[in-house]
PyMOL Python script that loads the backbone (N, CA, C, O; Angstrom):
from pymol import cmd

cmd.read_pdbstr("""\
ATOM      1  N   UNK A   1     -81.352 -91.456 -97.363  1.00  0.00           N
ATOM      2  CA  UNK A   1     -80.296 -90.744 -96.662  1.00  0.00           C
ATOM      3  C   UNK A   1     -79.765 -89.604 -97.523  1.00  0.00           C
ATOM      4  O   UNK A   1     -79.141 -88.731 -96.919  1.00  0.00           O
ATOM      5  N   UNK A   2     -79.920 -89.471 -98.880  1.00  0.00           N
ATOM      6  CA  UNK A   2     -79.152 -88.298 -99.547  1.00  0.00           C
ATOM      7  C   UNK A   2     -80.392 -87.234-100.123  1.00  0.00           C
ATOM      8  O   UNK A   2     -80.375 -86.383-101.012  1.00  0.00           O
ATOM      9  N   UNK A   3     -81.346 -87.649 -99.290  1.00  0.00           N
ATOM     10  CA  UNK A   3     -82.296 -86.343 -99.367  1.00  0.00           C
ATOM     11  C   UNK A   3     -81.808 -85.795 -98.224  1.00  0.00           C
ATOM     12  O   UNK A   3     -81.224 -84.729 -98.422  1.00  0.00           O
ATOM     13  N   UNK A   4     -81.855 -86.224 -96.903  1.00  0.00           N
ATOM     14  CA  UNK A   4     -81.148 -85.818 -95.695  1.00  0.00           C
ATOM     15  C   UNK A   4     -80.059 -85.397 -95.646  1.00  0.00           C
ATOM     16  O   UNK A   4     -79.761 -84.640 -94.722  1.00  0.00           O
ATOM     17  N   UNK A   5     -79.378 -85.654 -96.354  1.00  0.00           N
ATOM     18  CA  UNK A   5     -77.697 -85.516 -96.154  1.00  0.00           C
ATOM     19  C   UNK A   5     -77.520 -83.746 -95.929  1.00  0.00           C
ATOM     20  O   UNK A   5     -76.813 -83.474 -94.958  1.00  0.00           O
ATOM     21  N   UNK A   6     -77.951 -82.795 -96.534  1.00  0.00           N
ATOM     22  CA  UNK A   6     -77.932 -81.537 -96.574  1.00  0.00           C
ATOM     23  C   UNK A   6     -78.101 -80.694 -94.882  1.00  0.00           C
ATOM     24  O   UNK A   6     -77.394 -79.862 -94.312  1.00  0.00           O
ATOM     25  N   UNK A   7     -79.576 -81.502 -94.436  1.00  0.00           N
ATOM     26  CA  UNK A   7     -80.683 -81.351 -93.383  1.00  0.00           C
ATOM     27  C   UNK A   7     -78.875 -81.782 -92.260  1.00  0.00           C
ATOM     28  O   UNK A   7     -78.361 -80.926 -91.539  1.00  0.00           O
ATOM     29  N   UNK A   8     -78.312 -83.160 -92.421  1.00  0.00           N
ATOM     30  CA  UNK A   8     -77.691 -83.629 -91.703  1.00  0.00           C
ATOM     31  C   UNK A   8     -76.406 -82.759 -91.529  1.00  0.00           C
ATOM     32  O   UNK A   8     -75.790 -82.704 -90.465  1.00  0.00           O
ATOM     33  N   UNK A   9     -76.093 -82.165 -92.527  1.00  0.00           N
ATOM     34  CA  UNK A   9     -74.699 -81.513 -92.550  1.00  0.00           C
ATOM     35  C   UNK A   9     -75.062 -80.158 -91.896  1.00  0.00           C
ATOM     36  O   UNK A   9     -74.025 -79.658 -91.460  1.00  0.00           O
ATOM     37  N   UNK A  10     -76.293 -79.261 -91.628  1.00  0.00           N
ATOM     38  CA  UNK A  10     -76.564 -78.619 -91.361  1.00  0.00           C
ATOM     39  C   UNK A  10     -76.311 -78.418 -89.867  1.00  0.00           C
ATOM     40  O   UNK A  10     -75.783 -77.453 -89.315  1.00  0.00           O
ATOM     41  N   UNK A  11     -76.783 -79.495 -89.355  1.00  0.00           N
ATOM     42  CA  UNK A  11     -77.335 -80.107 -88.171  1.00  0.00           C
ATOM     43  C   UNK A  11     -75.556 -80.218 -86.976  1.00  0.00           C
ATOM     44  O   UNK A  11     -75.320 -79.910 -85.807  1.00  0.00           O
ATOM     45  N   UNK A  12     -74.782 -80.764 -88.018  1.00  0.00           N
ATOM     46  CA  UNK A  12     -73.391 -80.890 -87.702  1.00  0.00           C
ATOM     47  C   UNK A  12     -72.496 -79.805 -87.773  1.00  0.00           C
ATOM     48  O   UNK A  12     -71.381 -79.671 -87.268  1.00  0.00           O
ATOM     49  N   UNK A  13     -73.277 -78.926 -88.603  1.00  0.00           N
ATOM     50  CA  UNK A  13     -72.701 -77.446 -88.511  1.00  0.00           C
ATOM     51  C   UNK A  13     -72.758 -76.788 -87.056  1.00  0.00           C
ATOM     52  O   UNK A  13     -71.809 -76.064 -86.754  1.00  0.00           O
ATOM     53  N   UNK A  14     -73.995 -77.009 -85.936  1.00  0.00           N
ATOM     54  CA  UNK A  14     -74.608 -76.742 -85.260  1.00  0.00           C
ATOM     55  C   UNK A  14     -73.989 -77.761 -84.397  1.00  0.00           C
ATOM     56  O   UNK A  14     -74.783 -77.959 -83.478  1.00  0.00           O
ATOM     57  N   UNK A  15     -73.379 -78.194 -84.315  1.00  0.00           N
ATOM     58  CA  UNK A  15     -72.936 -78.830 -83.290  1.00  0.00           C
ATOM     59  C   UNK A  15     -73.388 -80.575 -83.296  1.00  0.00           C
ATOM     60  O   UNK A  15     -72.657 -81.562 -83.212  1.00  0.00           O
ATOM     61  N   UNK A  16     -74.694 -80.485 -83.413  1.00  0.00           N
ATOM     62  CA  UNK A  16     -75.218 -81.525 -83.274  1.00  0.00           C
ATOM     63  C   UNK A  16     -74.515 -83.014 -84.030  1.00  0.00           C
ATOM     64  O   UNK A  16     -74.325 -82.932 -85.244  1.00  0.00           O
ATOM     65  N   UNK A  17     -74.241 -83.982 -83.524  1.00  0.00           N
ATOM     66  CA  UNK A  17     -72.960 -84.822 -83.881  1.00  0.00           C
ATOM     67  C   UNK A  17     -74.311 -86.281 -84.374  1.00  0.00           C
ATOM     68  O   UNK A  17     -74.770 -87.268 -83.799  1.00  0.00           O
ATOM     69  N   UNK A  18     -74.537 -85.440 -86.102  1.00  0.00           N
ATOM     70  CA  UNK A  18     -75.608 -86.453 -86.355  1.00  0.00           C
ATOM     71  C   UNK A  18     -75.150 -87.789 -86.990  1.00  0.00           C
ATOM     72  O   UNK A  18     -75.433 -88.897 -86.534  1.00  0.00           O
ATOM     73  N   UNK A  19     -74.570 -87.604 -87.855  1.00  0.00           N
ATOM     74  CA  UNK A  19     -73.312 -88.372 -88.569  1.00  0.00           C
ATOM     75  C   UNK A  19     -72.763 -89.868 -87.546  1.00  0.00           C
ATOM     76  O   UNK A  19     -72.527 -91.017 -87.919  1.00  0.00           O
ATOM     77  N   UNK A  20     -72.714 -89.378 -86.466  1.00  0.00           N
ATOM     78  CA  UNK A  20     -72.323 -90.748 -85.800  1.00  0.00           C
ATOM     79  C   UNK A  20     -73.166 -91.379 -85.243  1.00  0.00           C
ATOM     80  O   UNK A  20     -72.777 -92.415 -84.704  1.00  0.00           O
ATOM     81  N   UNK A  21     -74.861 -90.977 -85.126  1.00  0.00           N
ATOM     82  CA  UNK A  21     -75.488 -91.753 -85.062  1.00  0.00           C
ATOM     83  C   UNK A  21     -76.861 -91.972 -86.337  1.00  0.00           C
ATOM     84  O   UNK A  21     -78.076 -91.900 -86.150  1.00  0.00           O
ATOM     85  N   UNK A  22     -76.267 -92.190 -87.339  1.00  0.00           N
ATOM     86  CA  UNK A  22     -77.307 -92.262 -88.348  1.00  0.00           C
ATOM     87  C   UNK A  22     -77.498 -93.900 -88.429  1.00  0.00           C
ATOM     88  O   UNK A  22     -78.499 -94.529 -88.773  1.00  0.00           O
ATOM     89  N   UNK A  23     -76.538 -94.261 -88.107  1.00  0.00           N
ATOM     90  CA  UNK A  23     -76.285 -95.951 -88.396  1.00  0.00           C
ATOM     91  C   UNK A  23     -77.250 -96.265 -87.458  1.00  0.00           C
ATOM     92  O   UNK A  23     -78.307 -96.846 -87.706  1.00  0.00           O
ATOM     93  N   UNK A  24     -76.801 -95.798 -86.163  1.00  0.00           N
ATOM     94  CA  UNK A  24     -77.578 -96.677 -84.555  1.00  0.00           C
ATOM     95  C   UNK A  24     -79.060 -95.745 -84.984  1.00  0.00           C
ATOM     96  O   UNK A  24     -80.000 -96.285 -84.400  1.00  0.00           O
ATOM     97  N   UNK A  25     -79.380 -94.945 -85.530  1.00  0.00           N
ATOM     98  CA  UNK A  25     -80.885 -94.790 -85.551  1.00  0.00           C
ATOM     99  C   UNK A  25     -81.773 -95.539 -86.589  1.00  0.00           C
ATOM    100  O   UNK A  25     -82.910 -95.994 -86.467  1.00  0.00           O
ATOM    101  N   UNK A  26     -80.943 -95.531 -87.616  1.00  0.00           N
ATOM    102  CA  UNK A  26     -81.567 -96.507 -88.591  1.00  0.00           C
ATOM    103  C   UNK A  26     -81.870 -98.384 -87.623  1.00  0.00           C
ATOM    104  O   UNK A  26     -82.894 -99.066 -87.623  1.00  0.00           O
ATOM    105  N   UNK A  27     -80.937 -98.576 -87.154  1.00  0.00           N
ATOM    106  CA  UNK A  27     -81.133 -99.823 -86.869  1.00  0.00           C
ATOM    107  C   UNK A  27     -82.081-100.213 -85.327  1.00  0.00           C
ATOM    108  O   UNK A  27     -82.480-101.307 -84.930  1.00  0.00           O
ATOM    109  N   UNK A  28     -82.235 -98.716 -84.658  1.00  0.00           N
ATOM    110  CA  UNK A  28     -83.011 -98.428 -84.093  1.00  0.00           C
ATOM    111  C   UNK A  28     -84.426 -98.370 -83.834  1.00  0.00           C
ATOM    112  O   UNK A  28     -85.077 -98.557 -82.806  1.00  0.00           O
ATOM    113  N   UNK A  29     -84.790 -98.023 -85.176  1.00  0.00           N
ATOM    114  CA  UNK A  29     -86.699 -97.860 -85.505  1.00  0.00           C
ATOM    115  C   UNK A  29     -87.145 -98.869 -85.554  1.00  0.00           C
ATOM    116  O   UNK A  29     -88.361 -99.037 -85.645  1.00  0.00           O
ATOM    117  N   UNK A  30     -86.079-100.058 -85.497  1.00  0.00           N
ATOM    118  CA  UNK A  30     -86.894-101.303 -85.769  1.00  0.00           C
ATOM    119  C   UNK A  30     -87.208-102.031 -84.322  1.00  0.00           C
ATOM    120  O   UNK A  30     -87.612-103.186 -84.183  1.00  0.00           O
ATOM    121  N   UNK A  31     -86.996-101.315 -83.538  1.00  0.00           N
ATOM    122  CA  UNK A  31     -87.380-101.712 -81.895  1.00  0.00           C
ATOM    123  C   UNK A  31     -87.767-100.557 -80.937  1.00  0.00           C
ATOM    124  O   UNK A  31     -87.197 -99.471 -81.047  1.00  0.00           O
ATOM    125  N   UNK A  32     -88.754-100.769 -79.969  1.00  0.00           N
ATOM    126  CA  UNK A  32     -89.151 -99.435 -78.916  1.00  0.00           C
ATOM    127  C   UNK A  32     -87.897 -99.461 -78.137  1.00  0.00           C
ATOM    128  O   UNK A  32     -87.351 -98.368 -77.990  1.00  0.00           O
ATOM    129  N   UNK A  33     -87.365-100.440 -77.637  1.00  0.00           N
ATOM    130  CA  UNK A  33     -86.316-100.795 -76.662  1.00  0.00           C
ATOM    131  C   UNK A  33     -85.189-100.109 -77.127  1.00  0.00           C
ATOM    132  O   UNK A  33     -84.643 -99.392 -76.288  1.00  0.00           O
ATOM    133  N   UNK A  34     -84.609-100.149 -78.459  1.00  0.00           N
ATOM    134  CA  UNK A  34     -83.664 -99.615 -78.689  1.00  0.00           C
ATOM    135  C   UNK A  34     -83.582 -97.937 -79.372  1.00  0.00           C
ATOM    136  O   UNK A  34     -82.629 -97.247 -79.735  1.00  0.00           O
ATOM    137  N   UNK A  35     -84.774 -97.752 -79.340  1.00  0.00           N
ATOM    138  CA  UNK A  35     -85.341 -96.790 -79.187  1.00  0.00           C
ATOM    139  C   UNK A  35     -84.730 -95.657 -78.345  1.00  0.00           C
ATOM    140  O   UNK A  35     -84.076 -94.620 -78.464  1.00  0.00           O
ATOM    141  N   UNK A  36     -85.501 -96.694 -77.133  1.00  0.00           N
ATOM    142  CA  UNK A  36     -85.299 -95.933 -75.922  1.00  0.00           C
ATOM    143  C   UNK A  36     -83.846 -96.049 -75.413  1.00  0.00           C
ATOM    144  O   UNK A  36     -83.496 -95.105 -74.705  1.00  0.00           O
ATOM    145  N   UNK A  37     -83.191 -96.739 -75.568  1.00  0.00           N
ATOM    146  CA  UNK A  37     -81.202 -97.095 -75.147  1.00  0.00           C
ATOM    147  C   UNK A  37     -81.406 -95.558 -76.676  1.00  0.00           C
ATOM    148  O   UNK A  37     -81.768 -94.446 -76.293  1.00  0.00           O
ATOM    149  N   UNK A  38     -81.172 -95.748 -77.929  1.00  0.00           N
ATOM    150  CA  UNK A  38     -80.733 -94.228 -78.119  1.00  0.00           C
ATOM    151  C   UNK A  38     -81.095 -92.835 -77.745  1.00  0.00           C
ATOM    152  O   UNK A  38     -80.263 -91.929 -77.688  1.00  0.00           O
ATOM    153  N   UNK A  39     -82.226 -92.705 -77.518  1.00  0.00           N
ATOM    154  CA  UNK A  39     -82.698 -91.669 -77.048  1.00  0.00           C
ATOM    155  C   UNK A  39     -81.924 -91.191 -75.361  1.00  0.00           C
ATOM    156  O   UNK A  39     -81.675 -90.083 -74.885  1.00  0.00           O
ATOM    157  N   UNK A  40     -81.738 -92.511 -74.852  1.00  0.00           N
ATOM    158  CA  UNK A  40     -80.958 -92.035 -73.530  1.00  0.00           C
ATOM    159  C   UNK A  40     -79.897 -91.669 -73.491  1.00  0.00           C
ATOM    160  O   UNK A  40     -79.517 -90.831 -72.674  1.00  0.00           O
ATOM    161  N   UNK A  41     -78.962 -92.350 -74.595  1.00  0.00           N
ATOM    162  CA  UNK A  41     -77.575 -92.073 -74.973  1.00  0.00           C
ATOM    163  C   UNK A  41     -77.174 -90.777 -75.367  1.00  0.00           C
ATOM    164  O   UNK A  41     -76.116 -90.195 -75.126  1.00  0.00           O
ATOM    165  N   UNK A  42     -78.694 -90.203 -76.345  1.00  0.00           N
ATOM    166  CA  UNK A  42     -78.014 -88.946 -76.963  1.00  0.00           C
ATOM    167  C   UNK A  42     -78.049 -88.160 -75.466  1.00  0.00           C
ATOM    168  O   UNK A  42     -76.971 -87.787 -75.004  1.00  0.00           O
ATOM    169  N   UNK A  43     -79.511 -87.869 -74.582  1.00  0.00           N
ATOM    170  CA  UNK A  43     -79.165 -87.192 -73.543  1.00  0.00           C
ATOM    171  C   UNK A  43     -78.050 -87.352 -72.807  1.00  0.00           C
ATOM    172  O   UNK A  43     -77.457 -86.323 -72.481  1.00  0.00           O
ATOM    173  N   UNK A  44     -77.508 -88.667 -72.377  1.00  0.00           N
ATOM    174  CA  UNK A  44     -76.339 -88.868 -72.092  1.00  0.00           C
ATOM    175  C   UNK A  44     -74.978 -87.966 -72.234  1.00  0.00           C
ATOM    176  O   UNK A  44     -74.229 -87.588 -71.333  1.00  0.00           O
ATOM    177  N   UNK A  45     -74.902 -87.768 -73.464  1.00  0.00           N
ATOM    178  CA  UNK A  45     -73.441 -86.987 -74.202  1.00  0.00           C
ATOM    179  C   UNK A  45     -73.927 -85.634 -74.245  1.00  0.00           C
ATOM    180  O   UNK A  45     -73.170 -84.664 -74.294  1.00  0.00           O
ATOM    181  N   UNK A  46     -75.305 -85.550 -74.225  1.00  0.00           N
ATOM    182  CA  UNK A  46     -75.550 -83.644 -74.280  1.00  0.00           C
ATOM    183  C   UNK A  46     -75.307 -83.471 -73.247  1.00  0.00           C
ATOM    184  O   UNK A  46     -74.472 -82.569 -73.176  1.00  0.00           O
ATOM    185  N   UNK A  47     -75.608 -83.890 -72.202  1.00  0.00           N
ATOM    186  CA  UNK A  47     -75.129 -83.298 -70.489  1.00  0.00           C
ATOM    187  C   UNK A  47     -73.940 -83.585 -70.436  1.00  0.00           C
ATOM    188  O   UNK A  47     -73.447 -82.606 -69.877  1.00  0.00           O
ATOM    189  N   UNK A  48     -73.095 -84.329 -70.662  1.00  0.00           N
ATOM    190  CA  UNK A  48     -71.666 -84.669 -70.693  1.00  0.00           C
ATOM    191  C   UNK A  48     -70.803 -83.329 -71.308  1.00  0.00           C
ATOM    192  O   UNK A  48     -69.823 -82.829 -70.754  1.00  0.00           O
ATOM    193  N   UNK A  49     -71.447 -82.849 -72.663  1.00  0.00           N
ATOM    194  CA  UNK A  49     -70.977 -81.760 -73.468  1.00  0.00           C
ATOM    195  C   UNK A  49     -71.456 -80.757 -72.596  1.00  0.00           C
ATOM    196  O   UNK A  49     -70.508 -80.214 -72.029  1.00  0.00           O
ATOM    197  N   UNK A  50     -72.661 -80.250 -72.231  1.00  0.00           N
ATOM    198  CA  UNK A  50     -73.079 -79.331 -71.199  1.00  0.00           C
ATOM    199  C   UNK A  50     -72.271 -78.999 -70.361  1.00  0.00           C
ATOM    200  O   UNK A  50     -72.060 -77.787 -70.325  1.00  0.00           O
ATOM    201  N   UNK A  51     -71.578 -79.776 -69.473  1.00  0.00           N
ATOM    202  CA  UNK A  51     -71.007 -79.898 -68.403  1.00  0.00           C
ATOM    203  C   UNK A  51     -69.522 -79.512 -68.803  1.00  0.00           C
ATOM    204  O   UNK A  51     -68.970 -78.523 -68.322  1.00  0.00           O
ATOM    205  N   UNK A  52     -68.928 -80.334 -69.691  1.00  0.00           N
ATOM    206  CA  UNK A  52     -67.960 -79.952 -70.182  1.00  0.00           C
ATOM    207  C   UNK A  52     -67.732 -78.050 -70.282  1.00  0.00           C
ATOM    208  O   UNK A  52     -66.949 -77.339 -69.653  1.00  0.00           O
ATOM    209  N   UNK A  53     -68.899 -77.635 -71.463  1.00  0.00           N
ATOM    210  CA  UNK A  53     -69.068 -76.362 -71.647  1.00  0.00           C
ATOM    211  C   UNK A  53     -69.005 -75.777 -70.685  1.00  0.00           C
ATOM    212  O   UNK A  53     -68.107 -74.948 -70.833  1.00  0.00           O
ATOM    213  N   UNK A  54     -69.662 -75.656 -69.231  1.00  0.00           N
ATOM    214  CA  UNK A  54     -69.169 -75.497 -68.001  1.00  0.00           C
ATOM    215  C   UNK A  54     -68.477 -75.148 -67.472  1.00  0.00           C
ATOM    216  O   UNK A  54     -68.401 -74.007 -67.015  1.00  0.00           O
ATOM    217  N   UNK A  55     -67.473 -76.329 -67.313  1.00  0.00           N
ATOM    218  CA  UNK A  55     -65.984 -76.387 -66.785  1.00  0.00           C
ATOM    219  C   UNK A  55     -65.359 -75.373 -67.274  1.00  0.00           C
ATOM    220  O   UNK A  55     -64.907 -74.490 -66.545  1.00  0.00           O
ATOM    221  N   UNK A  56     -65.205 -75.356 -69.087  1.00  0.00           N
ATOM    222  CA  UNK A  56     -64.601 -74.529 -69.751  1.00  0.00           C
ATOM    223  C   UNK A  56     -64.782 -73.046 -69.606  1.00  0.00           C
ATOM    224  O   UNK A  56     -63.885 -72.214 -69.742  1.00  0.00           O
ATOM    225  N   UNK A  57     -66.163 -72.780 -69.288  1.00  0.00           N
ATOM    226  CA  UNK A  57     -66.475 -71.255 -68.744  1.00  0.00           C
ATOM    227  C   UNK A  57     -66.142 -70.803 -67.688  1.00  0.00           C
ATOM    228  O   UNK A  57     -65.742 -69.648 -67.539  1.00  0.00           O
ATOM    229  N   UNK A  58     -66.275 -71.803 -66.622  1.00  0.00           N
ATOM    230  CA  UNK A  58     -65.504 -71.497 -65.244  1.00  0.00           C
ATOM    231  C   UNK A  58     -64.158 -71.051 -65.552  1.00  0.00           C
ATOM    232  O   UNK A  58     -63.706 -69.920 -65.370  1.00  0.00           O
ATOM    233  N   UNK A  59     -63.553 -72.086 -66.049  1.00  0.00           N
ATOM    234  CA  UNK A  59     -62.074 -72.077 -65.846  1.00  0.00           C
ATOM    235  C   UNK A  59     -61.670 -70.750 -66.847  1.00  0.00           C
ATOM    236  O   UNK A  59     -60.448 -70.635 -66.951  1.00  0.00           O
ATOM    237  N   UNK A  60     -62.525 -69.630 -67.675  1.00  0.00           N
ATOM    238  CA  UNK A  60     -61.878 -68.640 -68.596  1.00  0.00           C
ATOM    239  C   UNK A  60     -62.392 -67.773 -67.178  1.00  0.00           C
ATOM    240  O   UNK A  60     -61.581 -66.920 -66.818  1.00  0.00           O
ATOM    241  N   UNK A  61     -63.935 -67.926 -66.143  1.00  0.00           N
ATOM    242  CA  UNK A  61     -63.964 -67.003 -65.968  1.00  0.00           C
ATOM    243  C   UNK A  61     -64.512 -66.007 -66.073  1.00  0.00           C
ATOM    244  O   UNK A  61     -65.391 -66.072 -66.933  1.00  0.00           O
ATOM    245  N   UNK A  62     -64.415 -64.933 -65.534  1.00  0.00           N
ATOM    246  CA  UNK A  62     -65.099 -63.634 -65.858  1.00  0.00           C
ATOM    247  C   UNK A  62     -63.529 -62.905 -67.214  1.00  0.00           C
ATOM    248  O   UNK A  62     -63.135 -61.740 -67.156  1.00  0.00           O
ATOM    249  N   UNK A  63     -63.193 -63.527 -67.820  1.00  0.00           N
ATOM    250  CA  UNK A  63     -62.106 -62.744 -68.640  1.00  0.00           C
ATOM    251  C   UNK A  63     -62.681 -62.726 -70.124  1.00  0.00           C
ATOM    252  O   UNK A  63     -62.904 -63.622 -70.939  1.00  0.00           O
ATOM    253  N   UNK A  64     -62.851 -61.169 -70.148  1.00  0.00           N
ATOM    254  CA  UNK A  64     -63.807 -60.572 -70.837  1.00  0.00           C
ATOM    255  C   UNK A  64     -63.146 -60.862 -72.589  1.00  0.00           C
ATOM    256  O   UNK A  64     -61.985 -60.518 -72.808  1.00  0.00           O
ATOM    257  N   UNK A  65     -63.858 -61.404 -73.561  1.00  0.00           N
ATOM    258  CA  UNK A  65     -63.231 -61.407 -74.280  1.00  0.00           C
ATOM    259  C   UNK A  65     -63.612 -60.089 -76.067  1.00  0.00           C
ATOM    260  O   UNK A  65     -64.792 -59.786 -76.241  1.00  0.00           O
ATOM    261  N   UNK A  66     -62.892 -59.709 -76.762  1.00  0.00           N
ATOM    262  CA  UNK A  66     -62.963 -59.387 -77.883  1.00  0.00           C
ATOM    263  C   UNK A  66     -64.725 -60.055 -78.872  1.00  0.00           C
ATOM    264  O   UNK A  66     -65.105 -61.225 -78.914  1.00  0.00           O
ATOM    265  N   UNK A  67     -65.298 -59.049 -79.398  1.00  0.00           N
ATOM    266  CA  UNK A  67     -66.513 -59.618 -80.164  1.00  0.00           C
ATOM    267  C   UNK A  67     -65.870 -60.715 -81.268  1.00  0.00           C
ATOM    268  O   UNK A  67     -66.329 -61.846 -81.425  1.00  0.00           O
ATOM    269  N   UNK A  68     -64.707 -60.158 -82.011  1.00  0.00           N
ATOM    270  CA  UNK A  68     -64.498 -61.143 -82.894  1.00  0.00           C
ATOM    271  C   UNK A  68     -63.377 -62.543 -82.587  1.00  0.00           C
ATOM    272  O   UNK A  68     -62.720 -63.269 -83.333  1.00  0.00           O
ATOM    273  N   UNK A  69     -63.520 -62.481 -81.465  1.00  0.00           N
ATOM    274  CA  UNK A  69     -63.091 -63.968 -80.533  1.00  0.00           C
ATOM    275  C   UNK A  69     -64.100 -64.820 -80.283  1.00  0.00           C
ATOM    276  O   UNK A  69     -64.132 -66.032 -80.495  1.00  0.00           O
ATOM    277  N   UNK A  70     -64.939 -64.108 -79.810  1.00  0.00           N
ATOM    278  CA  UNK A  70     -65.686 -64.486 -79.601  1.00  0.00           C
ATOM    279  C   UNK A  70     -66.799 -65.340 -80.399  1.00  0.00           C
ATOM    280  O   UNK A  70     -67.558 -66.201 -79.953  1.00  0.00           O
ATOM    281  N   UNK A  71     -66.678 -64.878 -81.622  1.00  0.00           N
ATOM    282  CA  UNK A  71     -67.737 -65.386 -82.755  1.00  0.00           C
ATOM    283  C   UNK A  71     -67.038 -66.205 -83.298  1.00  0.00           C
ATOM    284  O   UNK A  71     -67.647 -67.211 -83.664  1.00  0.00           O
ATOM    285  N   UNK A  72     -65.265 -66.158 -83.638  1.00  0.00           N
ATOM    286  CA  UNK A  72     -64.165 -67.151 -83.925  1.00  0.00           C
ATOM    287  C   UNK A  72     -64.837 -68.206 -83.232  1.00  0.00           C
ATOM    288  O   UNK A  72     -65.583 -69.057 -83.717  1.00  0.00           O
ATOM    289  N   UNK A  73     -64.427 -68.027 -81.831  1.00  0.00           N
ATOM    290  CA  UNK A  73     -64.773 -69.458 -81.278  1.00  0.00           C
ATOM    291  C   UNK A  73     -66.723 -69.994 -81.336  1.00  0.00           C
ATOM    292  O   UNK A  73     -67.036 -71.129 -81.693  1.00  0.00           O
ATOM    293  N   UNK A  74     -67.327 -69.387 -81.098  1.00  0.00           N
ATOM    294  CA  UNK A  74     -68.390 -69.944 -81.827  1.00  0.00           C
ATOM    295  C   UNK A  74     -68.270 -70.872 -83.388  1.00  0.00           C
ATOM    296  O   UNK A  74     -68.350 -72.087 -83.567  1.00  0.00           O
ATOM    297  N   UNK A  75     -68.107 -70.039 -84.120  1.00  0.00           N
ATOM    298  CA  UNK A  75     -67.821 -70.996 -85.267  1.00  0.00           C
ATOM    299  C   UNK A  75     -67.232 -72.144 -85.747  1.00  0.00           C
ATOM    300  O   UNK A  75     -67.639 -72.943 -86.590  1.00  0.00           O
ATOM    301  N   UNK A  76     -66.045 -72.114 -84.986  1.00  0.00           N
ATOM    302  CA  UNK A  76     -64.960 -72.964 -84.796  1.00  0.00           C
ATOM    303  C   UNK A  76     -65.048 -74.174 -83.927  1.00  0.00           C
ATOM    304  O   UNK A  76     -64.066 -74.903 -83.783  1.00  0.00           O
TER     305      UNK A  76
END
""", "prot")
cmd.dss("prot")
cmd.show_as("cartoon", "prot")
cmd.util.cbc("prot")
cmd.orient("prot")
């Protein structure tokens, strides 16, 4: 895990919310079944976040914003 750890923090930079499932994947590889329950889960919360993202665009809109708002909220 602390060869990864870098790869992982990267990953969480990016959104990707690896950190909370490092535990359930480790304990994961040791079954196809549970395997497959994580693999469904992560799709699970990406369409959940998708959707979310969504909502949130609807609801700003066509309201045009500033470049460096814009990259704020990216980062942020």
């Amino acid at each position: 895990m602390v060869v990864g750890s870098p790869l992982f923090m990267t990953l969480d930079l990016l959104g990707v919310k690896v950190y909370e499932y490092a535990g359930l994947f480790a304990e994961s590889t040791r079954s196809r079944e549970n395997m497959g329950r994580l693999i469904s889960r992560i799709e699970e919360l990406m369409k959940e976040e998708e959707e979310a993202r969504k909502k949130v665009k609807e609801a700003e809109g066509n309201k045009r914003k500033s470049w460096y708002r814009t990259l704020r909220d990216r980062l942020v």
